[in-house]
N, C-alpha and C positions, 0 to 999 in steps of 0.2 A: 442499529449500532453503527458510529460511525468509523472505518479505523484510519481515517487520518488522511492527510497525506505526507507523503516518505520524501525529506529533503535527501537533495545531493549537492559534494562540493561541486558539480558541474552547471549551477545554478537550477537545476530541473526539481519540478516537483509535482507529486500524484496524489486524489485525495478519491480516495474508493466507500462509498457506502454499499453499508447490506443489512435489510432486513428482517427478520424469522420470516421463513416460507416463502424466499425470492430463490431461485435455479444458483445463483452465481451474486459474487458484488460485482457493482458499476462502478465504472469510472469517472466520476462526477465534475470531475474538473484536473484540469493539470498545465504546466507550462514551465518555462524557459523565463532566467532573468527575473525578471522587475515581476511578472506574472506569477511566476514561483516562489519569490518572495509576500506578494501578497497571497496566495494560500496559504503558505505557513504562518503566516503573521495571523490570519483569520481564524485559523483550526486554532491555534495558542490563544486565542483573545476567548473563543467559545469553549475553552478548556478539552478540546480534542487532542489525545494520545497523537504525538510528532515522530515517528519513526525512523530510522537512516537505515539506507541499506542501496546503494547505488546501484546494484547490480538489481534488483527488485524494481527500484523507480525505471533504470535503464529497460526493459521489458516491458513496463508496464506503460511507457510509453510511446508503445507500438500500437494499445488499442485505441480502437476512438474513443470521441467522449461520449460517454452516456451509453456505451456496448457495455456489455459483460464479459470480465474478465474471463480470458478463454481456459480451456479445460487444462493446458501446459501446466497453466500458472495454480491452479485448486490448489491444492496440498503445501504449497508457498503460502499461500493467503490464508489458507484455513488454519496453518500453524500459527501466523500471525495474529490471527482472530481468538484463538484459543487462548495463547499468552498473553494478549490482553486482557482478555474476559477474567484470566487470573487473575493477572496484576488489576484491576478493577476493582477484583473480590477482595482483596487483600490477602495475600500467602496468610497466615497464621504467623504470630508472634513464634519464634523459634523452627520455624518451616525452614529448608533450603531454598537459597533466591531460585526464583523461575527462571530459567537459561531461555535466551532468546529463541526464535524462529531463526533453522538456515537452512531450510529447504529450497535450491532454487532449481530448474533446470537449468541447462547448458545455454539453449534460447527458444526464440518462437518459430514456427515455421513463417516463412516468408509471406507476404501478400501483395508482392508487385511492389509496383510505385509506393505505397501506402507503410510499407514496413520503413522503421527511424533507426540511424545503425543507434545503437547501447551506449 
């Protein structure tokens, strides 16, 4: 399952896959500008779930690519994974909407040179 990746007005964008019985999602691609643009254009065209959530992309592009999202970030991601997996199912006619994911921490711990400020 793929969940997307998350635009931001700051031109930045994340695109994390994960599939049953992997540890963690990966970061499959991600970028800045004209690059960010074509992820989201690409996830939209193959009918992948587009998500906004700046502070999440912001984080999320601390990790490299093709790592696994680190253990801060689980319970962020896995909410997100959940509430899609709903909205996929379809709530039920007469269901209450599915309230978004907002789990985020504060931030990542540092990794030297390699850490992107948010």
């Amino acid at each position: 399952m793929n969940a997307g990746p998350a635009p931001d007005p700051r031109g930045e964008a994340v695109a994390l896959a994960y599939n049953a019985g992997e540890t963690a999602p990966r970061v499959v691609a991600k970028g800045r500008g004209v690059i960010a643009r074509e992820i989201i254009e690409r996830a939209r065209e193959a009918g992948v779930y587009v998500h906004e959530s700046p502070e999440l992309v912001g984080l999320l592009m601390q990790v490299d690519l093709d790592e696994r999202i680190p253990p801060q970030l689980y319970v962020a991601v896995a909410e997100l994974l959940a509430w899609l997996y709903r909205v996929e199912q379809g709530a039920g006619a007469g269901s209450a909407p599915v309230p978004a994911p907002g789990s985020l921490p504060g931030a990542l711990p540092r990794r030297g040179a390699k850490a992107h400020p948010g």
